[in-house]
N, CA, C and O atoms as a DFTB+ gen file, in Angstrom:
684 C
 N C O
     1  1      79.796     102.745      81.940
     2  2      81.230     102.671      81.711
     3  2      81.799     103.990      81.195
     4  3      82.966     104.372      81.278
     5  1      80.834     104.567      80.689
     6  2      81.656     105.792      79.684
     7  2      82.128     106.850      80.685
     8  3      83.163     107.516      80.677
     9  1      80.823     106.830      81.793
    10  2      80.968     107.977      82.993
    11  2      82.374     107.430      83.599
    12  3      83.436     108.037      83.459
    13  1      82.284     106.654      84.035
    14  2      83.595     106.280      84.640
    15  2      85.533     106.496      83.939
    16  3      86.529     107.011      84.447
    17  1      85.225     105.628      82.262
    18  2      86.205     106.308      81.795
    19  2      86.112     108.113      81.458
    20  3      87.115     108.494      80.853
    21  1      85.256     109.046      81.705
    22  2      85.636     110.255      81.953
    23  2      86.226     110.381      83.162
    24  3      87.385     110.794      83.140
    25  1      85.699     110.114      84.302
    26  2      86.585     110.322      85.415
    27  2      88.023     109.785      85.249
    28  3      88.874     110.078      86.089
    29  1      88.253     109.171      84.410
    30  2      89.768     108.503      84.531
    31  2      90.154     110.067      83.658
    32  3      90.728     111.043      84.141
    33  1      89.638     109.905      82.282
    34  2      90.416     111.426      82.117
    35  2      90.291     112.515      82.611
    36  3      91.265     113.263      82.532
    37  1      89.310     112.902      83.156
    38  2      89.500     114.222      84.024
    39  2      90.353     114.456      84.700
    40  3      91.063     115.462      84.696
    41  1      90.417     113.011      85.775
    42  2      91.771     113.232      87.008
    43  2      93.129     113.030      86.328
    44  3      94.151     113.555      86.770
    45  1      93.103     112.089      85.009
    46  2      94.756     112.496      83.771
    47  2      94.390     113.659      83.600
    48  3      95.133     113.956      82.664
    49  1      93.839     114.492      83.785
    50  2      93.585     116.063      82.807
    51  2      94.373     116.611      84.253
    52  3      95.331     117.343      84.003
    53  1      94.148     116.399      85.533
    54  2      94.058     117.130      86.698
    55  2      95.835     116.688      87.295
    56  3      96.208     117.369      88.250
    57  1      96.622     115.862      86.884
    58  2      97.489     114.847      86.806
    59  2      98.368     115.945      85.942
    60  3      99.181     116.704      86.470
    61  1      98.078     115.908      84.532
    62  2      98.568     116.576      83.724
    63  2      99.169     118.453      83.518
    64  3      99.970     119.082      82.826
    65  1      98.067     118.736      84.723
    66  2      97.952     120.633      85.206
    67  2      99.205     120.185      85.789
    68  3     100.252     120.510      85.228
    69  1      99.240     119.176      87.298
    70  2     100.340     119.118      87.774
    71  2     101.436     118.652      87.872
    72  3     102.088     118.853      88.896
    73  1     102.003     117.801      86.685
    74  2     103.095     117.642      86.064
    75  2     103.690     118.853      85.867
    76  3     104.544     119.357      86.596
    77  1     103.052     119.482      84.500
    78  2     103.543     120.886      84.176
    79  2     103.796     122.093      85.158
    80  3     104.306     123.167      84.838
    81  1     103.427     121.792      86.195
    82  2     103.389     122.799      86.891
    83  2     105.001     122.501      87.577
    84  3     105.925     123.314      87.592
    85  1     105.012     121.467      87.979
    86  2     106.375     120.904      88.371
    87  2     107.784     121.056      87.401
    88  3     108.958     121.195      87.744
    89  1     107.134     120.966      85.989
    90  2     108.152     121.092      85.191
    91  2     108.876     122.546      85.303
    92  3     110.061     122.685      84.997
    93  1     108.123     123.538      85.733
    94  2     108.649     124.728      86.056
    95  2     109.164     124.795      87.348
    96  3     110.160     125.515      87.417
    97  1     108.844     124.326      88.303
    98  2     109.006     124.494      89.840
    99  2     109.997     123.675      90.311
   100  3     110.476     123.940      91.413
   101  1     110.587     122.293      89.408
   102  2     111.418     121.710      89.661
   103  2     112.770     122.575      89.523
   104  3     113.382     122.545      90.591
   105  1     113.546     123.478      88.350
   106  2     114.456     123.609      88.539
   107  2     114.636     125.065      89.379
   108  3     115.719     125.645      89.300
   109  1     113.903     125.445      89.916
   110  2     113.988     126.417      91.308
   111  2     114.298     125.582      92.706
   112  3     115.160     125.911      93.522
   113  1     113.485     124.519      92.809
   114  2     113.936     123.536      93.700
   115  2     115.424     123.401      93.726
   116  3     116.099     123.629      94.731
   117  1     115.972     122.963      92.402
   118  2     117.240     122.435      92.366
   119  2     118.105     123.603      92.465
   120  3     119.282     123.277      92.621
   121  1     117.903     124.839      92.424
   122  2     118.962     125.712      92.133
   123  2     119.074     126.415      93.719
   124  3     119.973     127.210      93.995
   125  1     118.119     126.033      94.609
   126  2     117.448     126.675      95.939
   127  2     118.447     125.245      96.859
   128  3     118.820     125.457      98.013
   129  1     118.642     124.409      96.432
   130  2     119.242     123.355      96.774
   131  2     120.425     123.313      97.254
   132  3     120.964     123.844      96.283
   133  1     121.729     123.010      98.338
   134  2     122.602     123.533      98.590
   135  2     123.750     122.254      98.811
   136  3     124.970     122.417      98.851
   137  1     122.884     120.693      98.967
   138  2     123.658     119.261      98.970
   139  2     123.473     118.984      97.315
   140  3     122.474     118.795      96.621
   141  1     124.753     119.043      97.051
   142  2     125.027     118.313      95.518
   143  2     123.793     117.268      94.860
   144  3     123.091     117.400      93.857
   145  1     123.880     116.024      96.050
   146  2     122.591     115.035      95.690
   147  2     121.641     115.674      95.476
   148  3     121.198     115.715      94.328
   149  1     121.040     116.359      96.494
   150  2     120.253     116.642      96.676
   151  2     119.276     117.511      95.121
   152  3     118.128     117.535      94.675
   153  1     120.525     118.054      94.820
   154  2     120.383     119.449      93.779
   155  2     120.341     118.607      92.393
   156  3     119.641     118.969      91.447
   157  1     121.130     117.486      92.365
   158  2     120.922     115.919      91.496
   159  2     119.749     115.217      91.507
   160  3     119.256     114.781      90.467
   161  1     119.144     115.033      92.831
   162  2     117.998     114.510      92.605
   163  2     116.920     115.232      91.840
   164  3     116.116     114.701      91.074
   165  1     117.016     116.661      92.180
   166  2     115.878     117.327      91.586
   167  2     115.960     117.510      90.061
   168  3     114.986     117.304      89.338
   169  1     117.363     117.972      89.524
   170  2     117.377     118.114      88.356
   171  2     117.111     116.864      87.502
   172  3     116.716     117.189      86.383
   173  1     117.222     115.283      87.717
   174  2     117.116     113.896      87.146
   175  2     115.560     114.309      87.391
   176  3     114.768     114.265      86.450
   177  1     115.227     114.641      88.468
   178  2     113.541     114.153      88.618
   179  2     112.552     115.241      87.403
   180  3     111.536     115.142      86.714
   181  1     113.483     116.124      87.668
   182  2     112.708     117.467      86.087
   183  2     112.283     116.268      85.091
   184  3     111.156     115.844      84.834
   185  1     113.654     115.824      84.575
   186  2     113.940     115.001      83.421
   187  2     112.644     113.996      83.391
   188  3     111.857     113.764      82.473
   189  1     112.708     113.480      84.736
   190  2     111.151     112.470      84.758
   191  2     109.897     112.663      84.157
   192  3     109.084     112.158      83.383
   193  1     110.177     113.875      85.055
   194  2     108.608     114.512      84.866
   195  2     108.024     114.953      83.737
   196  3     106.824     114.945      83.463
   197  1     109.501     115.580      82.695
   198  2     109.003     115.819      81.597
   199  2     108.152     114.578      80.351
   200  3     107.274     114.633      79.490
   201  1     109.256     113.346      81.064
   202  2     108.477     112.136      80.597
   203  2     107.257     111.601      81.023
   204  3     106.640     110.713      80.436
   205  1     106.916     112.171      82.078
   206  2     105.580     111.664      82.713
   207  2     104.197     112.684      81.834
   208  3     103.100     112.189      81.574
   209  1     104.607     114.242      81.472
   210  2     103.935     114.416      80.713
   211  2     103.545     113.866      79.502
   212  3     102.391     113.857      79.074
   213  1     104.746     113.303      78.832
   214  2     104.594     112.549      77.342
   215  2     103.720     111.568      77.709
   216  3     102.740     111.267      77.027
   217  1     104.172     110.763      79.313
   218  2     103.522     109.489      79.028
   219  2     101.643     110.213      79.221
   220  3     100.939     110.035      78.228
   221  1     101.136     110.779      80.151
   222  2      99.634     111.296      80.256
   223  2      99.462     111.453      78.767
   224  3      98.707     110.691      78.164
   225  1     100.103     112.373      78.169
   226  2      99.677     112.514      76.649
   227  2      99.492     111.212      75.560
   228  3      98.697     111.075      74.630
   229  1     100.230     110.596      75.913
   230  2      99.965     109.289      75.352
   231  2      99.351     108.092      75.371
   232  3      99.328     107.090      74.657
   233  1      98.529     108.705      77.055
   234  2      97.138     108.330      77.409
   235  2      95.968     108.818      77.197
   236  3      95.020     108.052      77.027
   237  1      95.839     109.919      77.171
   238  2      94.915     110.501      76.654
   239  2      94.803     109.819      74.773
   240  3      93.830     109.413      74.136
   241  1      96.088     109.943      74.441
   242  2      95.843     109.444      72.922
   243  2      95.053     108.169      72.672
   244  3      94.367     107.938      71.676
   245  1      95.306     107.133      74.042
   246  2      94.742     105.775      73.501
   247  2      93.210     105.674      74.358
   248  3      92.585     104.625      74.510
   249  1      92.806     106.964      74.841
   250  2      91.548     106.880      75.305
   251  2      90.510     107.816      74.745
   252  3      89.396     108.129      75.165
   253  1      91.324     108.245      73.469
   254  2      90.584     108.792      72.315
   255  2      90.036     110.371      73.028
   256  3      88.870     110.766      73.022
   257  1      91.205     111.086      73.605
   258  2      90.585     111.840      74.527
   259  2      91.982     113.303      74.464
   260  3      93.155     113.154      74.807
   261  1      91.301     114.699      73.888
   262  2      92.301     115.900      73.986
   263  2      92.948     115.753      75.226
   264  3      92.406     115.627      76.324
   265  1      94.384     115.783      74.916
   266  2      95.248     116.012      76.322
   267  2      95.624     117.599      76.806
   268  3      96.695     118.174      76.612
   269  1      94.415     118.136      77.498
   270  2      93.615     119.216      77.777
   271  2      94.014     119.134      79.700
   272  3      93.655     118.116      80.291
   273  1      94.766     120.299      80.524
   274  2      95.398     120.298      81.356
   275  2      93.613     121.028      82.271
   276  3      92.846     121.938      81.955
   277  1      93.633     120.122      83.330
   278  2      92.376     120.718      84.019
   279  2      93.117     121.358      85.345
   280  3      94.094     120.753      85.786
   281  1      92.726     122.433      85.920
   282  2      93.654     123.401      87.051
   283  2      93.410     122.147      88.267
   284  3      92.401     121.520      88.591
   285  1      94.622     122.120      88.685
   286  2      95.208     121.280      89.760
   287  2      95.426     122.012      91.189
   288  3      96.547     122.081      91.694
   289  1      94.505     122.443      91.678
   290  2      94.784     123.069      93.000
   291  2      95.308     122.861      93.569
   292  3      96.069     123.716      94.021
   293  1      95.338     121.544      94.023
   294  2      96.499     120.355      95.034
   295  2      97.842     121.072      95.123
   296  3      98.364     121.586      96.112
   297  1      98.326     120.984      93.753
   298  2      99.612     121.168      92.962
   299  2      99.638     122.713      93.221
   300  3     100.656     123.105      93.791
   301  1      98.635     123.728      92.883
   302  2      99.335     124.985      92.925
   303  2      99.476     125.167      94.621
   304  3     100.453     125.733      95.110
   305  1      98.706     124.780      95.195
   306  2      99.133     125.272      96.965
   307  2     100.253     124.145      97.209
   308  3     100.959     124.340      98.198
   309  1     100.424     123.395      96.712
   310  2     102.110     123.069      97.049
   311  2     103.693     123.146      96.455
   312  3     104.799     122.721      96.788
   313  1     102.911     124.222      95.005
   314  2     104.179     124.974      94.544
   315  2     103.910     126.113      94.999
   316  3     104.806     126.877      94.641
   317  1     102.969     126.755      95.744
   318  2     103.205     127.540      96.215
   319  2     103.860     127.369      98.167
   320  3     104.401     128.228      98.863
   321  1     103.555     126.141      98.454
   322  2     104.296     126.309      99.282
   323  2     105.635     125.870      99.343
   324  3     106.406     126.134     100.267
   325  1     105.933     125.116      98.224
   326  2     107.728     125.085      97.953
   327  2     108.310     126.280      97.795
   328  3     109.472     126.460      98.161
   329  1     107.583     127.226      97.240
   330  2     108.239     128.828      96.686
   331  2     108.093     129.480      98.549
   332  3     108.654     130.534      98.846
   333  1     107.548     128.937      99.267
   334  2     107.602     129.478     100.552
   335  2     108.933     128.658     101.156
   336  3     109.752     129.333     101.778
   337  1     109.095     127.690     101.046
   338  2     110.264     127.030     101.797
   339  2     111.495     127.913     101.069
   340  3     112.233     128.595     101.780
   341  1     111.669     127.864      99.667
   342  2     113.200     128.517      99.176
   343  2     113.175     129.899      99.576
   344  3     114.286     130.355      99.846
   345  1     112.115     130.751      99.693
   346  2     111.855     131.427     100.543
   347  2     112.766     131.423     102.152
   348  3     113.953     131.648     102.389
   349  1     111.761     131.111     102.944
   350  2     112.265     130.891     104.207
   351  2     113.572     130.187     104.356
   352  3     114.067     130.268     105.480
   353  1     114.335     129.409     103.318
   354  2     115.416     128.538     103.739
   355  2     116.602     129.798     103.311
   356  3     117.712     129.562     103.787
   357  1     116.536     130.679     102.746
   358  2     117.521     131.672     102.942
   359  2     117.858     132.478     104.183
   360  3     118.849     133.203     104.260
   361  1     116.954     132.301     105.160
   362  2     117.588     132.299     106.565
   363  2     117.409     131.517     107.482
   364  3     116.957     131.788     108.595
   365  1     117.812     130.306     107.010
   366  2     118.262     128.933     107.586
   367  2     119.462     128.072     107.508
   368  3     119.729     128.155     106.309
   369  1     120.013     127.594     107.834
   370  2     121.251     126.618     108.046
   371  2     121.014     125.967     106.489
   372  3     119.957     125.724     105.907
   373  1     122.373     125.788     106.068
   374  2     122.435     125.065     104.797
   375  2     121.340     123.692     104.818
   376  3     120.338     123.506     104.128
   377  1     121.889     122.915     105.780
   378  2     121.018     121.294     106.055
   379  2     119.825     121.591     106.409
   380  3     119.032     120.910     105.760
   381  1     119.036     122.660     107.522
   382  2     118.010     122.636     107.711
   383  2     117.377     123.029     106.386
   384  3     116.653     122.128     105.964
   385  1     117.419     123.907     105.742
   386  2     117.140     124.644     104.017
   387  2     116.211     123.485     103.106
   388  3     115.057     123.391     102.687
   389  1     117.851     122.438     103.075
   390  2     117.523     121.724     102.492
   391  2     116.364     120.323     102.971
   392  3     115.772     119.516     102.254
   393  1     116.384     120.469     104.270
   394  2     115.993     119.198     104.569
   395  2     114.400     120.115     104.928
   396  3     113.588     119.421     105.540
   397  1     114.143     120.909     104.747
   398  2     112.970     121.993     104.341
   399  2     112.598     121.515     102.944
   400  3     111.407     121.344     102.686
   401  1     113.383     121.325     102.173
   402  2     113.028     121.305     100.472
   403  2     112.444     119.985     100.259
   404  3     111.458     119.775      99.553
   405  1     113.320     118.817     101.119
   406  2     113.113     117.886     101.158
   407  2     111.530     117.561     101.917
   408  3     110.707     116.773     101.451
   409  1     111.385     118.201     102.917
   410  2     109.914     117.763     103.097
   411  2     108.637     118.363     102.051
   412  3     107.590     117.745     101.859
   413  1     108.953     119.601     101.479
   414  2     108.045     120.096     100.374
   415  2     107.500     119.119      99.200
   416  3     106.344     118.933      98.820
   417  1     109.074     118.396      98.623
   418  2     109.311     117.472      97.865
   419  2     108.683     116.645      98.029
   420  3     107.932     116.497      97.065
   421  1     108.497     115.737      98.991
   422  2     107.746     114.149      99.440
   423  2     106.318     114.990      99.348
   424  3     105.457     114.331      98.766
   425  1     105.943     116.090      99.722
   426  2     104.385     116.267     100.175
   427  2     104.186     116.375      98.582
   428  3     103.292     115.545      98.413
   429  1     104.518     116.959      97.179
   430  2     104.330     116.534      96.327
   431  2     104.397     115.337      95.737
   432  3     103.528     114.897      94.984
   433  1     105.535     114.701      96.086
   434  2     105.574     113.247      95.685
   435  2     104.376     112.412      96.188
   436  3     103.618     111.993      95.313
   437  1     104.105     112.118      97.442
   438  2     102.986     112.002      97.958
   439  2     101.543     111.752      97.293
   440  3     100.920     110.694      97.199
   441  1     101.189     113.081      96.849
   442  2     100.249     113.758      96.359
   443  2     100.163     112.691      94.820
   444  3      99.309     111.877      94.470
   445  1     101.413     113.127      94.181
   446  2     101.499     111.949      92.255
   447  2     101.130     110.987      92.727
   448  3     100.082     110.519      92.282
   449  1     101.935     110.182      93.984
   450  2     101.811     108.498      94.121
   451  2     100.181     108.559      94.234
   452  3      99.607     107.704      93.560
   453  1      99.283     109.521      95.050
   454  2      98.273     108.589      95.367
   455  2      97.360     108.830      93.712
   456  3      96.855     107.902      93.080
   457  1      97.344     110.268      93.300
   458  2      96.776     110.296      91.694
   459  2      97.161     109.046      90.816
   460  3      96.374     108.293      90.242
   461  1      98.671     108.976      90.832
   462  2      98.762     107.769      89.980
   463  2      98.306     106.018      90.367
   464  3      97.965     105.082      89.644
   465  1      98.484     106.143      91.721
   466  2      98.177     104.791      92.178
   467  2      96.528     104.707      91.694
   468  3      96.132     103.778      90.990
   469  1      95.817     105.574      92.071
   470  2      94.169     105.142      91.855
   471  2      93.631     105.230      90.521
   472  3      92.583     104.657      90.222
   473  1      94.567     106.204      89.374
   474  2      94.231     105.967      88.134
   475  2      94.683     104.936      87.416
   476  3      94.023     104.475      86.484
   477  1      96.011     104.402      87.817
   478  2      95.942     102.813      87.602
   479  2      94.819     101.912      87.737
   480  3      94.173     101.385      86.832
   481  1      94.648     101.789      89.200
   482  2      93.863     100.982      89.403
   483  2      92.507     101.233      88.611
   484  3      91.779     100.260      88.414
   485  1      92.059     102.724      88.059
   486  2      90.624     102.374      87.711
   487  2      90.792     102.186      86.004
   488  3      89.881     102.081      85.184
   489  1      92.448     102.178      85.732
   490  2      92.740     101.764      84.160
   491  2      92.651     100.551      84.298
   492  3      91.809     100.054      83.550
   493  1      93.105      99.943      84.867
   494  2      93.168      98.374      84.839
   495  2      91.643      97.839      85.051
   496  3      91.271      97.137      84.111
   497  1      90.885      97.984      85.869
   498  2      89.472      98.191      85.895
   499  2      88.554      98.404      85.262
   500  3      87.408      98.035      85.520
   501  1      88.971      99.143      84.172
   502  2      87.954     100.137      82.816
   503  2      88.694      98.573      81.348
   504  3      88.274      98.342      80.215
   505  1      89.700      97.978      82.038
   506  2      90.022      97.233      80.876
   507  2      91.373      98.389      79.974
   508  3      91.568      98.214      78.771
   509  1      91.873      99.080      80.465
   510  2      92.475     100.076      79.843
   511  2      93.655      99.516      79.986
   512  3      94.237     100.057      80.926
   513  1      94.361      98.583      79.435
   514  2      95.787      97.542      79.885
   515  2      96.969      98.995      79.522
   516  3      97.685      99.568      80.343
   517  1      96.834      99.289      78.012
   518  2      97.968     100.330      77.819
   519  2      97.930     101.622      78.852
   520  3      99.012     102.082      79.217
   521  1      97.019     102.060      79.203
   522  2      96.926     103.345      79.516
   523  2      97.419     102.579      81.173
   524  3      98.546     102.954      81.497
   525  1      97.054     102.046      81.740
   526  2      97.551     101.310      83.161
   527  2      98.700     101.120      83.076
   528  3      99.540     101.516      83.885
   529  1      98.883     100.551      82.186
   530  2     100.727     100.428      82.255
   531  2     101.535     101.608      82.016
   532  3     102.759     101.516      82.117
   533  1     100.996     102.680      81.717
   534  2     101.973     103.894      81.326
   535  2     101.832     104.734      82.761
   536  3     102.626     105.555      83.221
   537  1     100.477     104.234      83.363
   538  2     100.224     105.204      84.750
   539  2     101.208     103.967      86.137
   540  3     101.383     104.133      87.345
   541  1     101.517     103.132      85.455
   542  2     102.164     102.377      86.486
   543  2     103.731     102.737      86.197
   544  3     104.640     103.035      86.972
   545  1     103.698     102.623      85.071
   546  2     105.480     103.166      85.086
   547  2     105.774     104.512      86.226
   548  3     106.402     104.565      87.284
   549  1     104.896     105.655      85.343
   550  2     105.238     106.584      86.236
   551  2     105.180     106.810      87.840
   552  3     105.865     107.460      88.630
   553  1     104.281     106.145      87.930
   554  2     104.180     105.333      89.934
   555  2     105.246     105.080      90.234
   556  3     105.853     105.859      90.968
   557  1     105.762     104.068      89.835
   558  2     107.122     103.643      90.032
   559  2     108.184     104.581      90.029
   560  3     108.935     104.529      91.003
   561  1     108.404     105.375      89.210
   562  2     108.848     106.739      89.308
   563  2     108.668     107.673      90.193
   564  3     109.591     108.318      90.690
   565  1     107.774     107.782      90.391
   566  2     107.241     108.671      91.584
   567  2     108.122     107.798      93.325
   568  3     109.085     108.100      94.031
   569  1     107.037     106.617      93.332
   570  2     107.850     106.257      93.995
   571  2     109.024     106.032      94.967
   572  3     109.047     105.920      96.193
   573  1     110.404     105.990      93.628
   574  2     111.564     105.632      93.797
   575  2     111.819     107.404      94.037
   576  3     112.476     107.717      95.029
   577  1     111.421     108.252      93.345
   578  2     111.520     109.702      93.570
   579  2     111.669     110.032      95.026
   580  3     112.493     110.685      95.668
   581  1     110.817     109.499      95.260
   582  2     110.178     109.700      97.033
   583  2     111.101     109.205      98.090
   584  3     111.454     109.811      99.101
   585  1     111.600     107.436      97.513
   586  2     112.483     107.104      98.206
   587  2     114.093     107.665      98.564
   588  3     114.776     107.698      99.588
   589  1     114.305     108.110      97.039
   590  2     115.605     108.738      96.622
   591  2     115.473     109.864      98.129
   592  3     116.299     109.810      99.040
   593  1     114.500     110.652      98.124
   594  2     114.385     111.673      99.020
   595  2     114.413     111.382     100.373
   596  3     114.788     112.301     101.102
   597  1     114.144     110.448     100.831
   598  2     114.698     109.860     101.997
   599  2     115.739     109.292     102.863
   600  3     116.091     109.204     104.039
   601  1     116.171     108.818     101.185
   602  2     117.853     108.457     101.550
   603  2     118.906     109.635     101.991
   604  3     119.879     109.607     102.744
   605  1     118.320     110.670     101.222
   606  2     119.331     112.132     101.125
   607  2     119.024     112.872     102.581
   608  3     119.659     113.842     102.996
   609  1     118.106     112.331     103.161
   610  2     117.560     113.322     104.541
   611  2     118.430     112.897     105.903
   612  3     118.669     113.557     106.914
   613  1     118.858     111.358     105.485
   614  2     119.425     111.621     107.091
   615  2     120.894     111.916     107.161
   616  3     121.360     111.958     108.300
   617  1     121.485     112.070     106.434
   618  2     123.146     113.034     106.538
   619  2     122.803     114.594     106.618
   620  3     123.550     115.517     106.943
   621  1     121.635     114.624     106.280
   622  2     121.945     116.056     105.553
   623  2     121.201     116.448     108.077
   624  3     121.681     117.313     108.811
   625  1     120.397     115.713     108.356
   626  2     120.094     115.593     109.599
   627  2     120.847     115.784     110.557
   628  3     120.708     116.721     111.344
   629  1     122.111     114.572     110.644
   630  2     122.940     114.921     110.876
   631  2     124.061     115.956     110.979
   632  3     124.711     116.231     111.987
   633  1     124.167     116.468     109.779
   634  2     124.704     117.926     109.676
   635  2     124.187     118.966     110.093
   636  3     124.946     119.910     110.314
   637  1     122.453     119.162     110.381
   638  2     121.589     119.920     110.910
   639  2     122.439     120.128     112.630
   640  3     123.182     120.962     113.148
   641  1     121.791     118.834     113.036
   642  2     121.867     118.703     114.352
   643  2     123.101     119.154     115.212
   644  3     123.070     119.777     116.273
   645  1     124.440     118.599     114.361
   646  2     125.709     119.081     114.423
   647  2     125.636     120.391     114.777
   648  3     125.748     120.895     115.895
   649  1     125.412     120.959     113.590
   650  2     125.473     122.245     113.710
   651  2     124.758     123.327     115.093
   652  3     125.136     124.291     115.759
   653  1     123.383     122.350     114.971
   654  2     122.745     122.848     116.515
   655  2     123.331     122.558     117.576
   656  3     122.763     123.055     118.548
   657  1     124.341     121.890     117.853
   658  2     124.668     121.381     118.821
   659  2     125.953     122.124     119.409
   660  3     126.221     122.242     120.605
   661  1     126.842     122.697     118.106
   662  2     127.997     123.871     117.971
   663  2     127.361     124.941     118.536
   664  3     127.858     125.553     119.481
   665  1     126.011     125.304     117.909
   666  2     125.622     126.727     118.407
   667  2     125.319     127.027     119.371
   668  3     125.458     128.195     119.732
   669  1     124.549     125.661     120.507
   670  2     124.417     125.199     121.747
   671  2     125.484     125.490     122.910
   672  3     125.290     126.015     124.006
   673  1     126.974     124.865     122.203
   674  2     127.785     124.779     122.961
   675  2     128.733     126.397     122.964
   676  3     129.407     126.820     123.903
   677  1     128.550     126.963     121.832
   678  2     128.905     128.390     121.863
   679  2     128.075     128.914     122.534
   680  3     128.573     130.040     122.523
   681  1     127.104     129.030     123.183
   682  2     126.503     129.890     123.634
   683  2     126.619     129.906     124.854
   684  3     126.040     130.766     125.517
């Protein structure tokens, strides 16, 4: 059992690199952002995230365990490839830009849901009721994060396409 609850904290340790890492990378997202929502969603989701660190830390507390950040590779090659999209979306169409940011976004979101979904499950498993429930909140968060980002993609699509379709007909 003990081996196993280490693996639960290691991957909160590995969870925890990439929170923080987001906490910085989120408000470049939002400022790289060019649909109001859009630039809303990211800045509310900072706000999340900063709570999602408290909550890891406050798992680690009830698993008697330093809340000690282990390097998250996952996370740095996909803030590094968000810093490539705000990048590249400065010579792109406002909607395409964004709907660029927007796919960066989900491939991180993505990435939390499945960390958090399986460290739930092996909290609930290990008998870890508090620490499961704090990794399920933030799921849920993640989540609805993800969904939020979907909702915002197909106007902003529309406006893409529009626009391709002007440049089409000018030509």
């Amino acid at each position: 059992m003990q081996s196993l609850k280490d693996l639960l904290i290691e991957e909160m340790q590995d969870l925890l690199h990439a929170e923080t890492q987001l906490v910085a990378a989120l408000p470049k997202m939002a400022k790289a952002a060019h649909d109001p929502k859009l630039k809303t969603a990211f800045q509310n989701h900072l706000e999340e995230t900063k709570v999602h660190v408290e909550r890891l830390k406050q798992g680690f507390e009830l698993l008697g365990a330093k809340a000690k950040a282990k390097p998250c590779k996952a996370m740095l090659g996909l803030v590094e490839e968000g810093k490539e999209t705000i990048e590249e979306g400065k010579e792109k169409d406002e909607s395409a830009a964004d709907l660029a940011l927007i796919v960066a976004a989900q491939k991180v979101e993505h990435y939390e849901m499945s960390g958090y979904g399986s460290l739930h499950s092996f909290a609930e498993q290990l008998g870890e009721k508090k620490v499961a429930k704090l990794l399920a909140q933030t799921l849920s968060e993640e989540e609805k994060a993800d969904s939020l980002l979907g909702k915002i993609s197909p106007p902003l699509m529309k406006r893409a396409m529009s626009g391709d379709m002007a440049m089409a007909a000018a030509e």
